[in-house]
C-alpha positions in Angstrom: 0.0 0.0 0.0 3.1 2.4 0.5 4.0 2.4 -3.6 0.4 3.6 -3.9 0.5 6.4 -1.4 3.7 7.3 -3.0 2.5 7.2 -6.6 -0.9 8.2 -6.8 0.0 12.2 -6.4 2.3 11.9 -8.8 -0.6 10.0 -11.3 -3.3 12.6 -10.3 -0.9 15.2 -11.2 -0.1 13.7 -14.7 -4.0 12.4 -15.4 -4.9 16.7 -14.5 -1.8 17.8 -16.9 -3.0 15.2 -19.5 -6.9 16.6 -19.5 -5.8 20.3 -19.7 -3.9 19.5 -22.6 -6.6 17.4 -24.2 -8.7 20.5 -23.5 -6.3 23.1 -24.9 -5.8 21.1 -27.8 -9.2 20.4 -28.5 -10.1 24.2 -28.2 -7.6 24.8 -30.6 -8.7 22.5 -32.9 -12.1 24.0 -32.9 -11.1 27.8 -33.4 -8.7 26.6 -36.6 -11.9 24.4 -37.9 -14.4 27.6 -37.1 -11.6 30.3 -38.8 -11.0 27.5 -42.1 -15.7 28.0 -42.0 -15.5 31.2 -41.7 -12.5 31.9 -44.4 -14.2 30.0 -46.7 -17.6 31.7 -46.6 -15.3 35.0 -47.2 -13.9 33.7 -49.7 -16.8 32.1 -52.1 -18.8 35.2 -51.5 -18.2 37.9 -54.3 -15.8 40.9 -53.8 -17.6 44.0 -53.7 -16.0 47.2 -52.7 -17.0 48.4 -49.4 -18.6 51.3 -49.5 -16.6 54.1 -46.5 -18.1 57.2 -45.4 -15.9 60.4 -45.8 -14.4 58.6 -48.8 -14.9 60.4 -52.1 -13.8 58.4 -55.0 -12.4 60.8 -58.1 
């Protein structure tokens, strides 16, 4: 029972390190998939030029 006293901070530890990770990974994954949505959209929708106030074309 002593190797298990001695290890299982050191496993908690590592299993709470591991799920952060996971998490922060994850997340990441998500916001590049949600950016390469969103990029695409842009992109197949037609150029127009935006119109800016106080901007006087010649």
């Amino acid at each position: 029972m002593e190797y298990v006293a001695v290890l299982l901070p050191s496993l908690v530890v590592g299993l709470l390190f591991w799920f952060a990770m996971k998490a922060i990974f994850n997340a990441d994954k998500a916001e590049r998939q949600a950016e390469a949505r969103a990029q695409a959209e842009a992109d197949s929708l037609p150029s127009q030029p935006m119109d800016r106030p106080g901007f006087e074309s010649k």
